[in-house]
C-alpha positions in Angstrom: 0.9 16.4 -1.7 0.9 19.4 0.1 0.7 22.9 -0.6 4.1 23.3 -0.1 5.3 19.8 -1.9 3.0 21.6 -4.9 5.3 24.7 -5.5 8.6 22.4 -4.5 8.3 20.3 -7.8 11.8 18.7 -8.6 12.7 16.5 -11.6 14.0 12.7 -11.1 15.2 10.6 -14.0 12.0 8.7 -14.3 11.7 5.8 -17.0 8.1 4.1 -17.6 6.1 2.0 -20.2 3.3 3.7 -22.3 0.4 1.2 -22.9 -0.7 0.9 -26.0 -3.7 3.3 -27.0 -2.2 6.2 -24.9 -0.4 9.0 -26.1 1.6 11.5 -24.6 0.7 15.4 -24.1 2.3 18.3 -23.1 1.1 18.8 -18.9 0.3 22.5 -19.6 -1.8 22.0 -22.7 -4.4 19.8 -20.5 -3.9 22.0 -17.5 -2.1 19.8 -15.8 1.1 21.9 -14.9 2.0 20.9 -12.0 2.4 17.3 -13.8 5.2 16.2 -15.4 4.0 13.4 -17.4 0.9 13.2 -19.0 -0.8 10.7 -21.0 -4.9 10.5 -22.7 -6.1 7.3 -24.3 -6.3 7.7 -28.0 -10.2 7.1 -27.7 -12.1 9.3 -25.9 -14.9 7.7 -24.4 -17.8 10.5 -25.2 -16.9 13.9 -23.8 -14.4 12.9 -20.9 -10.7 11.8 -22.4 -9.5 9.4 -20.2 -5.9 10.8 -18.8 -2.9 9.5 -17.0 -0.4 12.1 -14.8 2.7 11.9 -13.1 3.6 14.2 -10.7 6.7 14.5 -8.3 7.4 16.6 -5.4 9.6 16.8 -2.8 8.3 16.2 0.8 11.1 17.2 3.2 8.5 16.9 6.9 7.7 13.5 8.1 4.2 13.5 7.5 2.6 9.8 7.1 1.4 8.3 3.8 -2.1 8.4 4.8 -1.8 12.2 5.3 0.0 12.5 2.2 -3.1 10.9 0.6 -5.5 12.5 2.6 -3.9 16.1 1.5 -4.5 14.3 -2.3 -8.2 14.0 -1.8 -8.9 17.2 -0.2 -6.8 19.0 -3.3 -8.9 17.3 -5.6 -12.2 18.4 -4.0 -11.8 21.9 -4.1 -11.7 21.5 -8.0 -14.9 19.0 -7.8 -18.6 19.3 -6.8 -18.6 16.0 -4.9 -15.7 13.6 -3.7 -15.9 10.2 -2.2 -13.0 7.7 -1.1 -14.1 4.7 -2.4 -11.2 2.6 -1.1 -7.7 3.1 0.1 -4.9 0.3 0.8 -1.7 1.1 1.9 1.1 -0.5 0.0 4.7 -0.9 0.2 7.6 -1.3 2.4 8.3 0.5 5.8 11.3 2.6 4.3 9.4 3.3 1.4 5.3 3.2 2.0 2.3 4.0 -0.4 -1.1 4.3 -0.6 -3.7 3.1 -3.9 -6.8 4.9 -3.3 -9.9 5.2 -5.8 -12.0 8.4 -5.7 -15.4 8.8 -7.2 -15.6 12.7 -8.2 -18.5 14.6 -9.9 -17.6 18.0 -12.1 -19.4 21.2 -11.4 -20.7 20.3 -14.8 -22.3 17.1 -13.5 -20.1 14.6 -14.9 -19.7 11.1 -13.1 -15.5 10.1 -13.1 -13.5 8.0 -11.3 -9.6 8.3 -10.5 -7.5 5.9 -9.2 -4.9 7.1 -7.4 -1.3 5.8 -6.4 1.4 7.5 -4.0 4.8 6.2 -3.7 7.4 7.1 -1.6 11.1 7.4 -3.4 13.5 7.8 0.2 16.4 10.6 0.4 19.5 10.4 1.9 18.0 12.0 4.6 14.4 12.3 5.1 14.5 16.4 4.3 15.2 14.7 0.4 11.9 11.9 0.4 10.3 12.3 -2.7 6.6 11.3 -3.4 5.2 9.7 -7.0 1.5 10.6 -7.5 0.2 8.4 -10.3 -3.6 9.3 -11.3 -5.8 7.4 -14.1 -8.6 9.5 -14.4 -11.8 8.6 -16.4 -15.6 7.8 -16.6 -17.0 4.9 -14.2 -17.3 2.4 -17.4 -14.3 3.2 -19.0 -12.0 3.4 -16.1 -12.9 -0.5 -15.8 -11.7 -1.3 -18.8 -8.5 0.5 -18.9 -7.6 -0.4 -15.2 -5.1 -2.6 -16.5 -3.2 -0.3 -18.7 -2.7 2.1 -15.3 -1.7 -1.0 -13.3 0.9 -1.7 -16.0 2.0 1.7 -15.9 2.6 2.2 -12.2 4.4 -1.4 -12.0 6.8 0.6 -14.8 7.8 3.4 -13.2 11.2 3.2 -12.3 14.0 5.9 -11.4 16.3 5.5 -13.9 19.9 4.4 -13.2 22.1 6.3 -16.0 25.3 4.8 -15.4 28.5 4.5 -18.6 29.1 0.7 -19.2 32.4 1.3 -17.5 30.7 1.6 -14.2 29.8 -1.6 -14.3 25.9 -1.2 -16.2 24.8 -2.5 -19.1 23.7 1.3 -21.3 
């Protein structure tokens, strides 16, 4: 997300599953402001809590999804002393493309982590009102294994929420 997308943050009736073993956390009291969902897993694997966020931002200029992603990784390495794309796949349908991509960071303190992260494109009624999902699992090499199914089931959860009354034709 771009600099721009960043301070353009907008709110969308979002509805996902919490795997089990993660609880949620207020964005700002893990630094993550810009976020506005964040999970850690209930056990912390030494001194790195594994963490999931959810951020949303609204992406009015027709840049590509691989730039989109690209813009992801080089935001992340200003904040890290090392960054490598370990693999990116691009996912999705024309009208609404994303992009999976796992990074392999190191901390100015040192510390080996890995985050796995997913873009998705949610269209506007015109392209000035696309939004972009970025979905992040971030943890330690080890650990990020083991709890790579709990992100996938997350992401495959995420869903804009359709709030309709039952007389418009919705179950509530």
């Amino acid at each position: 997300m771009s600099e721009t997308m960043a301070q353009d943050r907008v709110s969308l009736p979002l509805g996902f599953d919490i795997p089990e073993g993660w609880v949620p956390v207020e964005p700002a009291s893990v630094g993550a402001e810009g976020a506005v969902f964040v999970a850690v897993h209930s056990a912390p694997d030494g001194e790195f809590t594994p963490n999931i966020t959810l951020s949303v931002g609204q992406r009015p200029d027709h840049a590509g999804v691989t730039d989109i992603a690209d813009e992801a990784v080089e935001r992340l390495g200003r904040t890290m002393a090392a960054l490598e794309v370990l693999r990116r796949k691009v996912i999705g349908a024309p009208d609404a493309p994303g992009v999976t991509q796992v990074l392999r960071v190191r901390t100015g303190e040192g510390q080996e982590l890995v985050q796995t992260q997913v873009l998705l494109t949610v269209p506007g009624t015109t392209p000035a009102d696309r939004l972009i999902l970025e979905i992040a699992c971030t943890a330690t090499p080890e650990t990020a294994r083991r709890l790579g199914d709990d992100f996938r089931r997350f992401v495959g959860s995420v869903h804009v929420r359709r709030d309709f009354p039952a007389d418009e034709g919705e179950d509530s």
